[in-house]
N, C-alpha and C positions, 0 to 999 in steps of 0.2 A: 910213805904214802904215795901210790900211784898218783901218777900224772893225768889229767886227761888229755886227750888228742882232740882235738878239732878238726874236723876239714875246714878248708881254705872258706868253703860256700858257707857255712855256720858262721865263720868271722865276721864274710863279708856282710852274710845279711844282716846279724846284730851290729855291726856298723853301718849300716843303713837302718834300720831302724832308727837308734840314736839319732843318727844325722836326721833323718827325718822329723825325728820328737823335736829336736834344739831348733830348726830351723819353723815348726810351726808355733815355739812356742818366741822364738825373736818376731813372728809375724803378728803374733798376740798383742806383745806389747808394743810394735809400733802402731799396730792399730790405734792399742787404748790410748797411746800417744799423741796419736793425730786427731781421735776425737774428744783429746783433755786441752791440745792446742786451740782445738774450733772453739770448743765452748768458752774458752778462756778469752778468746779473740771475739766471741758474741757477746758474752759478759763485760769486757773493756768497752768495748763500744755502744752499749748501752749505759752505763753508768759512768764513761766517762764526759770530761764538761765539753759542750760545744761549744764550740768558735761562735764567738757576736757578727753580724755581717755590718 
């Protein structure tokens, strides 16, 4: 079975590609991350008890 050959510039751009998919898809989930912290952080603090003065 032949081999295929690549150029150097086919490598590189599917590894940038890739790189660029993983890195927008780690930005995804820090997102959803950061707006699952908020609401989680607006939710505790509405339902949780207050302090008596």
């Amino acid at each position: 079975m032949p081999r295929d050959h690549l150029l150097p510039e086919d490598v590189a751009e599917a590894a940038d590609k890739a790189a660029r998919e993983r890195l927008e898809a780690a930005m995804k989930r820090a997102l959803w991350a950061q707006q699952a912290s908020r609401s989680w952080a607006a939710l505790t603090a509405v339902t949780a008890p207050q302090p008596s003065r």
